[in-house]
Each structure stands twice: as structure tokens, then as C-alpha cells.
C-alpha positions in Angstrom: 101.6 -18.4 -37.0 98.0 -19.5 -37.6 96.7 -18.9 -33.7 98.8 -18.8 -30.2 96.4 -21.7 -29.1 96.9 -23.9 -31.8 100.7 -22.6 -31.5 100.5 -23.7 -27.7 98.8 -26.9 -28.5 101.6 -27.5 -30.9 104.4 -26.9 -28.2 103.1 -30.3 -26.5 103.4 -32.9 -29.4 103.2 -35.9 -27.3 99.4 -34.5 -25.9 98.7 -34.2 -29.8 99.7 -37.8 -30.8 98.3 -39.1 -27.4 94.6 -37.8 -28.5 95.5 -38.8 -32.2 95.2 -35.2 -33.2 96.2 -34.4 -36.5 100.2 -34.1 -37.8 101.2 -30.2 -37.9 101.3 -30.3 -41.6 98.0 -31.9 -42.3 95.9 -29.5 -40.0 97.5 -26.9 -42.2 96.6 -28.5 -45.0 93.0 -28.2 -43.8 93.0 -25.1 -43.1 94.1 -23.8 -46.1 91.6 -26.4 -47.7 88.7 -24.9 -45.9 90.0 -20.9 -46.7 90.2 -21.9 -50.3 86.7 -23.7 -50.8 85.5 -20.3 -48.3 83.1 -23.4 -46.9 79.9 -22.2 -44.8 78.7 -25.3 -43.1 81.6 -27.6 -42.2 81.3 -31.1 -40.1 83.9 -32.7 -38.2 83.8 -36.5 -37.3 86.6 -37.0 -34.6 86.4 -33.9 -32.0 88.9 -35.3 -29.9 91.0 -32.6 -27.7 90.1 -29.7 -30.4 93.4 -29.5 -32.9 91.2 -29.9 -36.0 88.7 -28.2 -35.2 90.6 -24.8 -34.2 92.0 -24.8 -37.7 88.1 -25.4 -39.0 87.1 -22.9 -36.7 89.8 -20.2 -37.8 88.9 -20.8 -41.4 84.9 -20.4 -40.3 85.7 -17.5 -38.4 87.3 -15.5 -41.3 84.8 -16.5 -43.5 81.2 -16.2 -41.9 81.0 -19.8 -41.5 80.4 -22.1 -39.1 81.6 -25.5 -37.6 79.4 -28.7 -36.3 81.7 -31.3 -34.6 80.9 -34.6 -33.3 82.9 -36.9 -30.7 82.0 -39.7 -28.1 83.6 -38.6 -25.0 82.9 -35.8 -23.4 86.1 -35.7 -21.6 87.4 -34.8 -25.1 84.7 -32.3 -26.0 85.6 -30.3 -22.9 89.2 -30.2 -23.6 88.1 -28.9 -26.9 85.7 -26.6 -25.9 88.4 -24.8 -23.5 90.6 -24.5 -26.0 87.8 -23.1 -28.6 87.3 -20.4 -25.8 90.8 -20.0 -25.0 90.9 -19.0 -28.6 87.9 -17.1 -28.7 86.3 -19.3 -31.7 83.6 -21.2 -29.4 80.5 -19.0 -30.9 81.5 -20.7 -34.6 81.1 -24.5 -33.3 78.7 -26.8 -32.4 80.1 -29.6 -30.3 78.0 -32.4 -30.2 78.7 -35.3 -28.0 77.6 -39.2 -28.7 78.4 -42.2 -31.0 79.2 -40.4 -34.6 76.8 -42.4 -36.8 73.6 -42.1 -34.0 74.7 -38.2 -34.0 75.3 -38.2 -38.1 72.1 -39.8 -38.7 70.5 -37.6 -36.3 71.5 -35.0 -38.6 70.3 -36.2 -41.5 66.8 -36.5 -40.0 66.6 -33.1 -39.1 67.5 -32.1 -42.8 71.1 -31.0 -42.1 73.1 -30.3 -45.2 77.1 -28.9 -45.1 79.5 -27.9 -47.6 82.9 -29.9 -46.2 82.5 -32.7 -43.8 86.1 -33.9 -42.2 86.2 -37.3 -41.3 89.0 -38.7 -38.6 86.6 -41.0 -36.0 86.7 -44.7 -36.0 88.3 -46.4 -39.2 85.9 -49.4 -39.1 83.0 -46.7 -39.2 84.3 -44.7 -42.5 82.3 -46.3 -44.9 79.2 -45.9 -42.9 80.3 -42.3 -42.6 80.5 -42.3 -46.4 76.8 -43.1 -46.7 75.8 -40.5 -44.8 78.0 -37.9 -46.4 76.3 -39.0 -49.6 73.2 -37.1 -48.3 74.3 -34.4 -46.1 76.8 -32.9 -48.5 75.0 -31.7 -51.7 76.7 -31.9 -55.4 79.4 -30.2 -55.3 79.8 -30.6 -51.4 83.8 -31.8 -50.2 84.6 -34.5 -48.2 88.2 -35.0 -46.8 89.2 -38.1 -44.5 92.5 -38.7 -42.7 94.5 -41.4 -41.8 94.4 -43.7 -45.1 98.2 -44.0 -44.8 98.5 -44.7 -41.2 96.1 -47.1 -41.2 95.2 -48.4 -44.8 94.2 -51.8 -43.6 91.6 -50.1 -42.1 90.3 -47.8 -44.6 91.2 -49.6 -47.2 87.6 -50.6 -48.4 86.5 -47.0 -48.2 89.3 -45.9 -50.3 88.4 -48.8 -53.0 84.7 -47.6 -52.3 85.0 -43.4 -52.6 88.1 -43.8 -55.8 85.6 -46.3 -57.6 82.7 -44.3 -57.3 80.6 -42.5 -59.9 79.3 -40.3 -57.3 82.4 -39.0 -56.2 85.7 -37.7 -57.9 88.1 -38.7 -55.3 92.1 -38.4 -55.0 94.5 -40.6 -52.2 96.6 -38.1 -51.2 100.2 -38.7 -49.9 100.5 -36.8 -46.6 101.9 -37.1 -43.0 98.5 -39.7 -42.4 97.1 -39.7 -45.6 94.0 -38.5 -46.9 91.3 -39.0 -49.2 90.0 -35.9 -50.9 86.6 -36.1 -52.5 84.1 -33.7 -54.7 80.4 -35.0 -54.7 79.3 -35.1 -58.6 76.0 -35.6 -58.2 
């Protein structure tokens, strides 16, 4: 058992899939992810109700780090922020509320920089949000995106884009959704 909120969030699959929260098995995957790379500065794209980011936050919390998430509706971002408190994690995120690329390039402008950015917002956006993780994460820096099985139509370009890339070493991994898995080289 990882949390009694995420456990509680878990008991009610059908709110999960409804707010296209992440499959059981690929939040712990990043979980474990964020414990093993002991990230600092993590940013979520895709708030939605909070699944996500609780297993961000967890790994933050046992690590001194801390969590900046982004999502359009703030209907969502409260959900999420009652669950964050609910789970006693709200001092480790950020929840910032607006259209992901405005928000993302308001970041950028004010010299943000993060270790891991998680990206599961809207498909047609992901290679935009690829652009901008080129210069908020620095070399080294880890970028992981869901849903390129789910909907590989979709995110097929930014797969072709981040796996052909000299900038990136980059992996398609075969999970519940899918994800991309990416190291910045330089």
C-alpha cells in the first residue's frame, strides 16, 4: 500500500477512468520512476482529479522534493487539491490552473528549470510540450509521457519526433497506456 488516499481513490475505478487518471500499474510505475531518479523539481502536465500527482507528491515528499502541476479546469484542480490535503502532501505541490502551453511557457519565462516533467494533457499538444521540455529540463533532465498506446494516432508524431532525436535518448514503452520514456543528452 503506497497511501490510504491513493488506496481510496483506487476503490472507485470508474471515477479514475472517467477523469482519465492513470491505470493502477502505470502510476506505480511512476512512482517508483520518481523514487529511483530521487527527482527535486518535478512538472506535471495533466492535473486532472489528482491520481498522478499523489504518487509524484509521495515520491517528493520522501525525498525533499517538490511538485509543480498544471491543468485547465479548476473543477479538477480542486478535486485534486482535496485529495493532496486529505493526504497531507498539499505543502509539496504547486497547482497551477490555465491552458498548459500559456502556463508552460509562462514558466520558461520566468527561468523555471525541473528535473522530471510528466506529460498526460492534450495529445494534439505533446509535441509543443516537447519543445518546451527541451528548455526547462536540463541535460540529463527525464521526461516521461503517457498514453502512446491508447492513443498512438495521436502521439504518433511525437513518438517519431522524441525516438529520432539527437537530443533525446528515448524508449516506447509497452505498458497499460503506453509511455515514452526519455533522457535529455544535451
Amino acid at each position: 500500500m503506497l497511501h490510504p488516499v491513493i488506496e481510496r481513490m483506487e476503490a472507485d475505478p470508474k471515477r479514475l477512468k472517467d477523469h482519465w487518471s492513470l491505470p493502477r500499474e502505470d502510476a506505480r510505475f511512476l512512482y517508483l520512476l520518481c523514487r529511483i531518479g530521487r527527482f527535486q523539481r518535478m512538472l506535471e502536465v495533466g492535473t486532472s482529479i489528482g491520481y498522478s500527482t499523489l504518487h509524484l507528491a509521495l515520491a517528493a515528499s520522501l525525498q525533499d522534493g517538490h511538485v509543480t502541476t498544471i491543468d485547465a479546469s479548476a473543477e479538477r484542480q480542486a478535486q485534486a487539491l482535496q485529495a493532496l490535503q486529505e493526504a497531507q502532501l498539499a505543502d509539496r505541490v504547486a497547482l497551477l490552473q490555465g491552458d498548459a502551453l500559456t502556463v508552460l511557457n509562462g514558466l520558461l519565462a520566468q527561468g523555471k528549470a525541473y528535473d522530471f516533467m510528466f506529460i498526460d494533457a492534450r495529445k494534439s499538444e505533446y509535441i509543443q510540450y516537447l519543445s518546451l521540455a527541451e528548455a526547462l529540463l536540463p541535460v540529463g533532465g527525464v521526461l516521461l509521457a503517457d498514453n502512446t498506446r491508447s492513443h498512438r494516432q495521436q502521439t504518433a508524431d511525437f513518438i517519431a519526433q522524441i525516438t529520432g532525436s539527437s537530443l533525446w535518448e528515448a524508449s516506447d514503452l509497452e505498458t497499460p497506456n503506453g509511455f515514452v520514456l526519455a533522457r535529455k543528452r544535451k
